[in-house]
N, C-alpha and C positions, 0 to 999 in steps of 0.2 A: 512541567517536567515530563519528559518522554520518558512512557512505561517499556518494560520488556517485553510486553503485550503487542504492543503497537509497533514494535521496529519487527517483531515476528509477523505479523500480519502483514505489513507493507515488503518485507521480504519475501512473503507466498505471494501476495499479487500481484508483485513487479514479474515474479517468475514465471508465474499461470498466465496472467495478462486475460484471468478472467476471479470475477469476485467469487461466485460460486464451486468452483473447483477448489479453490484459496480456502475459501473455508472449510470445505470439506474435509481438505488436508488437515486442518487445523482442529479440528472436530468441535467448529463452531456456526454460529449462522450466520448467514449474508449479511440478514443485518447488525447482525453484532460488530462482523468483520469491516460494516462500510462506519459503522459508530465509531471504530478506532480507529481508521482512516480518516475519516475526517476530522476527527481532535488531531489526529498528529500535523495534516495538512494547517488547520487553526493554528496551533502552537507554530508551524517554523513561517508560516504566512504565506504560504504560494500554494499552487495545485502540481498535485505532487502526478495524477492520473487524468486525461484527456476524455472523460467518460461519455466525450457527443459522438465517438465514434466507436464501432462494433468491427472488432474486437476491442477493448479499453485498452489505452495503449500511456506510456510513461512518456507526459512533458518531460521539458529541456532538467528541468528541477528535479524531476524523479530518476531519471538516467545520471544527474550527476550525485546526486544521492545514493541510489545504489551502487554504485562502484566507488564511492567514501565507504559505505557499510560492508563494500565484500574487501578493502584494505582493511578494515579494522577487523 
């Protein structure tokens, strides 16, 4: 089950497009913020963030994921 935790986190780092800033925001830690991330990525089954390249940047799965979550 996807927490409200996790869809807030994947909304700060879709948007920063950096983990550490993301959390920041969030007034939590990187790795806190990449623990939710990647249960949430577990749960829906794909890679939601492209994390081999600098800046981390949103696969095809995460771009159409976030623009479901900013209609909703």
């Amino acid at each position: 089950m996807f927490s409200l935790t996790s869809l807030k986190c994947f909304a700060a780092a879709a948007e920063e497009l950096n983990f550490t800033r993301a959390a920041k925001r969030l007034f939590i830690s990187q790795p806190t913020l990449t623990l939710y991330l990647n249960r949430l990525e577990n749960e829906l089954g794909v890679k939601l963030f492209d994390r081999s390249k600098s800046p981390v940047t949103l696969t095809e799965a995460g771009s159409h994921y976030l623009e479901k979550m900013k209609e909703i």
